[in-house]
C-alpha positions as CSV (number, residue, x, y, z in Angstrom):
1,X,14.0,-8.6,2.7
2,X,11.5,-9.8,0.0
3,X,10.1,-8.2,-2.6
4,X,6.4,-9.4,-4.0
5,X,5.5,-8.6,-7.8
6,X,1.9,-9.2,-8.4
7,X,0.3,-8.7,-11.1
8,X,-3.5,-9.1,-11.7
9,X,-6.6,-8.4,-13.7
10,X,-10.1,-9.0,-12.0
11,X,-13.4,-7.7,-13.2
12,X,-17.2,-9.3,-13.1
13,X,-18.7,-11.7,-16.5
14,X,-22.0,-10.9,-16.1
15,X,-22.3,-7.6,-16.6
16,X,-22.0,-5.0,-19.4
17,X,-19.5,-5.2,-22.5
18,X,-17.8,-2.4,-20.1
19,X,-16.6,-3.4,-16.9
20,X,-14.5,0.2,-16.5
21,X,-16.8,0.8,-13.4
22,X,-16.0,-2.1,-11.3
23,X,-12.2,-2.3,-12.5
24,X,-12.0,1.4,-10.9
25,X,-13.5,0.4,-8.0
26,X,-10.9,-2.2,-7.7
27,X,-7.9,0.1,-8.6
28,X,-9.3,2.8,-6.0
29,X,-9.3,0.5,-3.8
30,X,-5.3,-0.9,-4.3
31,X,-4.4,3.5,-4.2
32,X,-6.1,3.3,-0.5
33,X,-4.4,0.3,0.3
34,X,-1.0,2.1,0.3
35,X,1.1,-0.4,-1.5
36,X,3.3,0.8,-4.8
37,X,1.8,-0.1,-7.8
38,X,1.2,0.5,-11.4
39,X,-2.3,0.0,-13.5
40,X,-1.5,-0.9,-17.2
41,X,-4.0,-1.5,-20.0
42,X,-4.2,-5.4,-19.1
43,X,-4.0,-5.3,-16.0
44,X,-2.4,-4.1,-12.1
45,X,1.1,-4.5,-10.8
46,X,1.7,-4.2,-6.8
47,X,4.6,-5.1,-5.0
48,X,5.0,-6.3,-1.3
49,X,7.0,-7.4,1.2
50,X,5.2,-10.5,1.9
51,X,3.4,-12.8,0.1
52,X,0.2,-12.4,2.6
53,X,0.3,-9.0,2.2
54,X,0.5,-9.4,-2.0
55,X,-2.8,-11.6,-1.2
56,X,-4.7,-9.8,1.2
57,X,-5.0,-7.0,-1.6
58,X,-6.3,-10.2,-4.2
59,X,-8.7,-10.9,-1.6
60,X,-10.3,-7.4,-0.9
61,X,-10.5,-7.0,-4.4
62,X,-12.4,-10.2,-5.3
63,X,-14.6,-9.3,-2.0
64,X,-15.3,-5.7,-3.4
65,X,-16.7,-7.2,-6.8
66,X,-18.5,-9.9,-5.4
67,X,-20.6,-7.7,-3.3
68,X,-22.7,-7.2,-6.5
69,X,-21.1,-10.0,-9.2
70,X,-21.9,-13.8,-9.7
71,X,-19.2,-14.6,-11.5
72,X,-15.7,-13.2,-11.5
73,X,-12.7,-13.8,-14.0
74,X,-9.1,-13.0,-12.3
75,X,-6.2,-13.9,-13.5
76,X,-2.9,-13.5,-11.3
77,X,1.3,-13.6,-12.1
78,X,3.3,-13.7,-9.8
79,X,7.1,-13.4,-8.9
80,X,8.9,-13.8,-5.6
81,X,12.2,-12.7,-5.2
82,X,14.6,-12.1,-1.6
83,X,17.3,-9.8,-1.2
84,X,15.5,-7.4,-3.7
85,X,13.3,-4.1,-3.4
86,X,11.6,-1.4,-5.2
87,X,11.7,-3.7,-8.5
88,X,8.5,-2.6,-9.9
89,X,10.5,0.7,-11.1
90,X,14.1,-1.0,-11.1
91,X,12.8,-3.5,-13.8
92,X,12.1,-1.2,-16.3
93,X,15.0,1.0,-15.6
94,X,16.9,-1.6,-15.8
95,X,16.1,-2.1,-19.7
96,X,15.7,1.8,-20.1
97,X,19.5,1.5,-18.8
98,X,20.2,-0.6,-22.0
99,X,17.8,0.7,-24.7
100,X,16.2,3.8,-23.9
101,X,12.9,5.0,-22.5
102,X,10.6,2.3,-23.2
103,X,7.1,3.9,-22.5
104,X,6.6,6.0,-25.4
């Protein structure tokens, strides 16, 4: 068992001061894909079983973006862990656990 936490912000330079269109592309496009994740203000956690897997979804979205972009900005975190699952809710419950809701 592995579990995959990726987290990554993508989005074309050369177009608008607003790139909300494209970035939704991209996030529609990680809901279809089927694997758990979470959009935040800065950027989109997944998590996988597999590292390929945790890629594949990079790749699609750099693919979907450079359909119409010449120059894309990504940046990418991640952390691999075995014998673990379902962390990208057990991390923050984990601190909730200790201090309270955190996402006020």
């Amino acid at each position: 068992m592995m579990s995959i936490l990726l987290e990554f912000s993508m989005f074309p330079t050369d177009k608008r001061e607003s790139v909300s269109d494209e970035v939704s592309r991209v996030i529609k496009m990680v809901h279809d894909s089927g694997v758990p994740y979470k959009l935040t203000a800065m950027g989109t956690i997944i998590e996988t079983e597999s590292m390929e897997e945790a890629l594949s979804v990079v790749q699609k979205a750099y693919d979907l973006l450079s359909q119409d972009a010449g120059r894309i900005y990504s940046s990418i975190n991640i952390d691999a862990r075995s014998n673990k699952k379902n962390r990208l809710s057990g991390k923050v419950e984990s601190i909730e656990g200790k201090i309270g809701d955190v996402n006020t």
